[in-house]
Backbone as CSV, one residue per row, in Angstrom:
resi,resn,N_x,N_y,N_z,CA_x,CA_y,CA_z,C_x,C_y,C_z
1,UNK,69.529,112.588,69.112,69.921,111.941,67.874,68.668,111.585,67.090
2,UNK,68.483,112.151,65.936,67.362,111.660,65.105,67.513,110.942,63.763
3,UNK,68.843,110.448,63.670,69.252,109.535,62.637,69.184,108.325,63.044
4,UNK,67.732,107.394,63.180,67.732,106.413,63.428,66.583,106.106,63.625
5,UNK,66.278,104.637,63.036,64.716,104.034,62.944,64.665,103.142,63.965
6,UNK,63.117,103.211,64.195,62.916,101.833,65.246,61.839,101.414,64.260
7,UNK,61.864,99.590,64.438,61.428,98.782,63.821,61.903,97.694,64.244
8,UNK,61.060,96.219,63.627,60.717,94.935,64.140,62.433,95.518,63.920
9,UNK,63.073,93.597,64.925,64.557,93.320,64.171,64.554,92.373,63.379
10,UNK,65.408,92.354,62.692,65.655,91.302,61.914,66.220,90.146,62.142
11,UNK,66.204,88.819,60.943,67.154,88.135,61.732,68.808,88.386,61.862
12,UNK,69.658,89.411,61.474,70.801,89.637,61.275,71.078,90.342,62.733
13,UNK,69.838,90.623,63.350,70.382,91.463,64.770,70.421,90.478,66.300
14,UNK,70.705,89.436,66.319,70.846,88.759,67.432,71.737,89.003,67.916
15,UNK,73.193,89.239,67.493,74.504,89.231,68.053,74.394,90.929,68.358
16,UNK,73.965,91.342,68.205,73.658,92.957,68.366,73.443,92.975,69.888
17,UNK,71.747,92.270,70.226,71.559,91.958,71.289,71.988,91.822,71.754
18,UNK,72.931,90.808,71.960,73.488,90.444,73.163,74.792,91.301,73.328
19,UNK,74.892,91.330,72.298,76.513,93.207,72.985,75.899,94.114,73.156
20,UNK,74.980,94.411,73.201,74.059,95.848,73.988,73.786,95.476,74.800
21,UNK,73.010,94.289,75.134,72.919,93.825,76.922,74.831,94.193,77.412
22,UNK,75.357,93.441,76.748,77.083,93.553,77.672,77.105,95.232,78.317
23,UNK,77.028,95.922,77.498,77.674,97.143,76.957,76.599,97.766,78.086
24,UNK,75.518,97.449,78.364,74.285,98.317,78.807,74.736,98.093,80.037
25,UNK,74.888,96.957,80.718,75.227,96.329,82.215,75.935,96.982,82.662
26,UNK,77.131,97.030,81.940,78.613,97.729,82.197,78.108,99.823,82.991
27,UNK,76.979,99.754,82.254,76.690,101.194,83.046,76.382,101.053,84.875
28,UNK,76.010,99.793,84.917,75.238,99.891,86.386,76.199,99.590,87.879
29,UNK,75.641,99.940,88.510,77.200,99.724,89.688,77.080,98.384,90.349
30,UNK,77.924,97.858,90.156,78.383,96.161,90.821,77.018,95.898,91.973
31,UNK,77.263,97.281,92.608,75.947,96.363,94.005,74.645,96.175,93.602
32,UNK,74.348,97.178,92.684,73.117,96.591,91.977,72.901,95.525,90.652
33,UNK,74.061,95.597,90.330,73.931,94.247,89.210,75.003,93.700,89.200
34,UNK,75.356,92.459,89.579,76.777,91.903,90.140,76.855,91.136,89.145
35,UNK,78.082,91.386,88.873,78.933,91.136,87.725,78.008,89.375,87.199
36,UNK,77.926,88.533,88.248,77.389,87.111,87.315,75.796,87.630,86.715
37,UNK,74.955,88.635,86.805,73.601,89.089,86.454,74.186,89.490,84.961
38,UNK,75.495,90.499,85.503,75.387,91.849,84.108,76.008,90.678,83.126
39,UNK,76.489,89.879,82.896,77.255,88.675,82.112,76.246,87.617,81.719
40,UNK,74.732,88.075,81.794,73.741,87.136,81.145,73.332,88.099,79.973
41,UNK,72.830,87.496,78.985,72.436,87.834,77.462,71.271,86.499,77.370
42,UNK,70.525,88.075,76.566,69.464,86.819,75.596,70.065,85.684,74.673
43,UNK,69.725,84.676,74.604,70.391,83.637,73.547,69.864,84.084,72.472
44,UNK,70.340,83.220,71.739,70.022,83.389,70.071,68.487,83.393,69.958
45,UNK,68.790,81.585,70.416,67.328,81.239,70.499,66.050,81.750,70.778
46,UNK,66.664,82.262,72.388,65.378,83.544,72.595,65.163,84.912,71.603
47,UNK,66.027,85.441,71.475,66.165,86.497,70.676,65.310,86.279,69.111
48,UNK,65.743,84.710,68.422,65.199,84.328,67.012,63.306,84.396,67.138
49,UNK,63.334,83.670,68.791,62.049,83.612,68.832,60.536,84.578,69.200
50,UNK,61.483,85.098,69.634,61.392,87.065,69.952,61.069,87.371,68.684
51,UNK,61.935,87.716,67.939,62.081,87.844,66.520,60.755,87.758,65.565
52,UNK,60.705,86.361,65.915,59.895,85.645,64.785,58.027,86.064,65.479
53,UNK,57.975,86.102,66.865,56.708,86.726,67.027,56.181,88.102,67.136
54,UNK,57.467,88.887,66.849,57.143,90.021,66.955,57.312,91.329,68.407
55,UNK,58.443,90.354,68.879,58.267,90.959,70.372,59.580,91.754,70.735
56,UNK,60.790,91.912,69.736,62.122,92.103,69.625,62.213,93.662,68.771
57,UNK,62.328,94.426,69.315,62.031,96.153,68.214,63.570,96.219,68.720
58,UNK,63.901,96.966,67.297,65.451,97.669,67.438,65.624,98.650,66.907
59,UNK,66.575,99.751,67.874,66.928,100.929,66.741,67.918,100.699,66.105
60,UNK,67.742,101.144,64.911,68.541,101.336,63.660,69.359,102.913,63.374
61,UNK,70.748,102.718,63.580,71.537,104.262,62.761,70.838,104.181,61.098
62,UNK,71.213,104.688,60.501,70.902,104.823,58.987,71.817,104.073,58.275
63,UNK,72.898,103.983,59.340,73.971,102.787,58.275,73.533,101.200,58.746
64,UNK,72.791,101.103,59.720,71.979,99.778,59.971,72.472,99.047,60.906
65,UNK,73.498,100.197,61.777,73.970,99.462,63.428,73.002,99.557,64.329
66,UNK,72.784,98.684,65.046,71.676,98.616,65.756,72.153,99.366,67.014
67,UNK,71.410,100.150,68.058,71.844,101.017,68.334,71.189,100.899,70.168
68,UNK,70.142,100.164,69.921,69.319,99.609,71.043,68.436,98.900,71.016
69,UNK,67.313,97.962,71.763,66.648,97.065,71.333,65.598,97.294,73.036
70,UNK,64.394,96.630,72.676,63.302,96.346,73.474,62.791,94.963,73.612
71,UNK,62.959,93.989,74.156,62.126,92.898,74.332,61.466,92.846,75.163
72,UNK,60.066,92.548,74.107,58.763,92.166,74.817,58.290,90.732,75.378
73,UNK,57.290,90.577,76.624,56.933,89.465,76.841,55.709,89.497,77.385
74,UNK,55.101,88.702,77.261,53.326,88.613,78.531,53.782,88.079,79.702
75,UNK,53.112,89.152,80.166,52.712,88.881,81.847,51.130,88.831,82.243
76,UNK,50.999,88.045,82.610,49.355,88.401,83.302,48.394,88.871,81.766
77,UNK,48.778,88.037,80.768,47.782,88.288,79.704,48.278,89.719,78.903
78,UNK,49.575,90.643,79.396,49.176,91.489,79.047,50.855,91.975,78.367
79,UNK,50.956,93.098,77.396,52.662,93.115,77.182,53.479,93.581,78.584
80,UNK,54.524,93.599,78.328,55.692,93.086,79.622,56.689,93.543,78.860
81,UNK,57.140,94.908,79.576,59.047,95.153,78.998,59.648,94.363,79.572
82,UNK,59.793,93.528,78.989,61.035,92.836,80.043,62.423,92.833,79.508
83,UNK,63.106,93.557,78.401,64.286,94.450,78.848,64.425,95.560,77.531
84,UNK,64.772,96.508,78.237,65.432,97.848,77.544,66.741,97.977,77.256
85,UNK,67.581,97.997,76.326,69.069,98.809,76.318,69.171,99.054,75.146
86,UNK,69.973,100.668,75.280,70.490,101.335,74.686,72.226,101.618,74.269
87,UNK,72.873,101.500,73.577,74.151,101.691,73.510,74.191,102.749,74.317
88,UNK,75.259,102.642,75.484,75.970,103.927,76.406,76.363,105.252,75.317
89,UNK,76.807,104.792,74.325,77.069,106.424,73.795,75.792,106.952,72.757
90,UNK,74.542,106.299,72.960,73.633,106.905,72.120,72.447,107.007,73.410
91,UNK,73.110,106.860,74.363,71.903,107.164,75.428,71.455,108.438,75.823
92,UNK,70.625,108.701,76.590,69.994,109.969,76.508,69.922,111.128,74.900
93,UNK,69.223,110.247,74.213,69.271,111.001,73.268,68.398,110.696,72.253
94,UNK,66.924,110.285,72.904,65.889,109.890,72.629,65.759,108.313,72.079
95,UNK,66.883,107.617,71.869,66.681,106.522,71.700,66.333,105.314,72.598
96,UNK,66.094,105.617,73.724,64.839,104.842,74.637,63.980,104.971,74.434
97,UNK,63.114,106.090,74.410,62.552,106.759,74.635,61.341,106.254,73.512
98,UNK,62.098,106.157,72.046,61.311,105.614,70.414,60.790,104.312,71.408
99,UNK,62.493,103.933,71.900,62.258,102.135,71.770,60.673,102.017,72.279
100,UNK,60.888,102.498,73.934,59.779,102.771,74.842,58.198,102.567,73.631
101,UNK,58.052,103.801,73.255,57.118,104.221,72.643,56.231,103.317,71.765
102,UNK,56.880,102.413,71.087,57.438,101.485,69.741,56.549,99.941,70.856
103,UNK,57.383,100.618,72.256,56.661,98.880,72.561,55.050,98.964,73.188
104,UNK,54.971,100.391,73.522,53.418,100.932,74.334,52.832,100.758,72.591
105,UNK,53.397,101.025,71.677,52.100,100.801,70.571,52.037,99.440,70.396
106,UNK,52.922,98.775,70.704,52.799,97.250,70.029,52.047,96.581,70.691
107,UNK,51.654,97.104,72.210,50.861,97.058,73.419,49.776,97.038,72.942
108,UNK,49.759,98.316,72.229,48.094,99.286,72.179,47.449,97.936,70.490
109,UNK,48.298,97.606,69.853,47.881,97.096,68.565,47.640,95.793,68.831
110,UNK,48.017,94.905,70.073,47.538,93.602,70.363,46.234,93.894,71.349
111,UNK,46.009,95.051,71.822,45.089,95.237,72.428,44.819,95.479,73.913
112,UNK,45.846,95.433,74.192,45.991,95.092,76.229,45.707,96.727,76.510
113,UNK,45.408,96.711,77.802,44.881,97.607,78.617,46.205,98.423,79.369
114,UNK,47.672,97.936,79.339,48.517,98.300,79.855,49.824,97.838,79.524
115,UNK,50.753,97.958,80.219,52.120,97.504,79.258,52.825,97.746,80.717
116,UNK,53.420,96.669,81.795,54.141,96.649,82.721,56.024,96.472,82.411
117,UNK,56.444,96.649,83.778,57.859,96.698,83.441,58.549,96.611,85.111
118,UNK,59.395,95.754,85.172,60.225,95.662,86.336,61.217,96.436,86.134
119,UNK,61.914,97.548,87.229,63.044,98.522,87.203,63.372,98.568,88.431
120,UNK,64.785,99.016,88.261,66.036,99.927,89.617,64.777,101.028,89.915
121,UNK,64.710,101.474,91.107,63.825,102.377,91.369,64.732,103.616,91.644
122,UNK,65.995,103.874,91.911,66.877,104.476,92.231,67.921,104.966,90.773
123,UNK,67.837,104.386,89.936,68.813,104.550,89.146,68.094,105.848,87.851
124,UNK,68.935,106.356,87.282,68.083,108.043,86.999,67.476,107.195,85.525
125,UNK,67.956,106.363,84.594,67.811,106.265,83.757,66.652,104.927,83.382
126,UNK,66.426,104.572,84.501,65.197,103.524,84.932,64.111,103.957,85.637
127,UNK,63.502,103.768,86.768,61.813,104.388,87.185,61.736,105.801,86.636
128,UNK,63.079,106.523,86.985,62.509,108.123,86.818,62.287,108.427,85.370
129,UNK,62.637,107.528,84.533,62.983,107.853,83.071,61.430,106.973,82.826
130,UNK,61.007,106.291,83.074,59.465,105.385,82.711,58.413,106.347,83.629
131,UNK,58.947,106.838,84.596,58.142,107.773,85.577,57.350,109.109,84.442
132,UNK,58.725,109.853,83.779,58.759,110.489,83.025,57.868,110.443,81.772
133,UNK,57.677,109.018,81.593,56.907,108.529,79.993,55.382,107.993,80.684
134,UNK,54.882,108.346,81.979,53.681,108.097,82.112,53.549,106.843,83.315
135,UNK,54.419,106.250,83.187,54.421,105.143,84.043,54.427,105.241,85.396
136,UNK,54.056,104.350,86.173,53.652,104.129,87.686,53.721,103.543,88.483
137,UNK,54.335,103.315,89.868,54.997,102.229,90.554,53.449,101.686,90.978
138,UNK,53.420,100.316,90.591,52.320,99.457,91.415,53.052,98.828,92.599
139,UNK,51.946,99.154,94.010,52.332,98.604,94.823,52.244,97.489,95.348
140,UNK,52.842,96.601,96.022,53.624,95.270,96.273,52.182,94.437,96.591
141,UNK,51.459,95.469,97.629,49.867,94.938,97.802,48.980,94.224,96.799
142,UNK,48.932,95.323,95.708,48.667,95.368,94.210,49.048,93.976,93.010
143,UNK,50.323,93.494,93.500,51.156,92.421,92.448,50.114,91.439,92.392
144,UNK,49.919,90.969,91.156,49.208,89.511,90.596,50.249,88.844,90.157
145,UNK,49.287,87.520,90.105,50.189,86.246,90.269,51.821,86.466,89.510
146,UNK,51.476,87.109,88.117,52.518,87.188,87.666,53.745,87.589,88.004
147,UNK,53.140,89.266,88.426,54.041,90.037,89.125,55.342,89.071,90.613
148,UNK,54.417,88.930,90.971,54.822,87.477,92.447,55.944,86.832,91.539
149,UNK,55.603,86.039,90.501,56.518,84.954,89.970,57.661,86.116,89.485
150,UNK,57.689,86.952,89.199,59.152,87.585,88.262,59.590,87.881,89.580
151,UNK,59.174,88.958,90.695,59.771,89.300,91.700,60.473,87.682,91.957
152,UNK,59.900,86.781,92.445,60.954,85.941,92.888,62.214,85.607,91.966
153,UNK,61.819,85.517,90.831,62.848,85.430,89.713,63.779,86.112,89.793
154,UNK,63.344,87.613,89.880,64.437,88.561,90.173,65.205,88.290,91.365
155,UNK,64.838,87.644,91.984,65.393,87.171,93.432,66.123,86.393,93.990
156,UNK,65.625,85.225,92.640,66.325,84.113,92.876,67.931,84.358,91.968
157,UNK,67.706,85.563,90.962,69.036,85.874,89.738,69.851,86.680,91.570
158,UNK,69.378,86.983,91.971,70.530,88.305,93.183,69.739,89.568,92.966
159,UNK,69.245,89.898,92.693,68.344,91.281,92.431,68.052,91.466,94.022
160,UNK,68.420,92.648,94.319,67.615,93.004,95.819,66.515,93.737,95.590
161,UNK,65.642,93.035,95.972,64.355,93.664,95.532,64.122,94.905,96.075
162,UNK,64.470,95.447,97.247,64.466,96.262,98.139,64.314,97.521,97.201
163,UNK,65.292,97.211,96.148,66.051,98.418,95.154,65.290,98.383,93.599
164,UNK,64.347,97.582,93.495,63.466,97.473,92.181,62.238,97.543,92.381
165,UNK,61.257,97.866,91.191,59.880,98.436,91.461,60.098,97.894,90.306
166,UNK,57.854,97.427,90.371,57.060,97.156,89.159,56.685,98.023,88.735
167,UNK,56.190,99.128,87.413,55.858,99.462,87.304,54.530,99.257,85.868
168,UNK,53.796,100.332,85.913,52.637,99.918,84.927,52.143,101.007,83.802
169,UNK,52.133,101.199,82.657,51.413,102.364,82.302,50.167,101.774,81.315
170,UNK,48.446,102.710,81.520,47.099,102.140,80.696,47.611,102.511,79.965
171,UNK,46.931,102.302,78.721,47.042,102.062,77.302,45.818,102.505,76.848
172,UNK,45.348,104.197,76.611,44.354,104.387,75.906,43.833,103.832,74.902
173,UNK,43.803,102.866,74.083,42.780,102.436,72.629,43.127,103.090,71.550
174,UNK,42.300,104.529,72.029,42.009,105.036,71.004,42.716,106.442,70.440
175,UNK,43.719,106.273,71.526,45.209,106.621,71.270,45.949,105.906,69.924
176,UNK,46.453,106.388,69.041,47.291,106.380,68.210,48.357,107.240,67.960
């Protein structure tokens, strides 16, 4: 699908958010995301504040439905996907893929050396799909402080860690 922009969101796309998280969950199978996980959404609040620093990218159809979204966060000094979704019927069809792209530059334009991301390591449309875009499982040996604090997070939400990987991709510079 190439009818569609990625760019900051606006403030009119919060409620977007959070029905693409619904809608996105609904793809994953109960044992890996149990129903009280897939039934959390960004708040407003987070989302406005997302928003307002610059850390919230959304795709846009041409009629201005938002279509998927990326929120960014720091970890360890550095950008942090900390979540991806795509509407189920516009998936696989390069619209991760922008989102993805959209957040490694927003990476590369604050300056960081890398751009991490917690994922299903098993699921086709998570590690193998970031695997695919350059990215790299860091191993458990490897985790800094940060890394440590989300794994438990993820842990403490029901996440079996067993079944998720960190992953990391550098950030050439002088790449544009």
């Amino acid at each position: 699908m190439d009818d569609f922009v990625v760019e900051p969101a606006s403030g009119i796309d919060f409620e977007s958010v959070a029905t693409l998280e619904l809608a996105a969950a609904k793809m994953f199978d109960p044992a890996d995301l149990v129903p009280a996980i897939a039934a959390i959404t960004t708040s407003t609040e987070e989302a406005m504040a997302a928003q307002q620093e610059g850390r919230l990218i959304v795709a846009r159809t041409s009629e201005g439905k938002v279509i998927g979204f990326a929120l960014l966060a720091e970890l360890d000094g550095h950008t942090h996907l900390e979540e991806l979704d795509v509407a189920p019927q516009y998936g696989r069809q390069g619209t991760g893929r922008a989102l993805v792209c959209a957040a490694i530059e927003a990476a590369r334009v604050r300056g960081d050396a890398e751009i991490t991301l917690s994922t299903f390591a098993h699921v086709p449309w998570n590690a193998p799909f970031y695997t695919s875009m350059g990215f790299g499982e860091i191993p458990p040996g490897e985790y800094t402080q940060g890394m440590q604090v989300l794994r438990r997070s993820e842990s403490e939400l029901g996440l079996d860690l067993g079944k998720r990987i960190v992953m990391s991709l550098r950030i050439d510079p002088a790449r544009a």
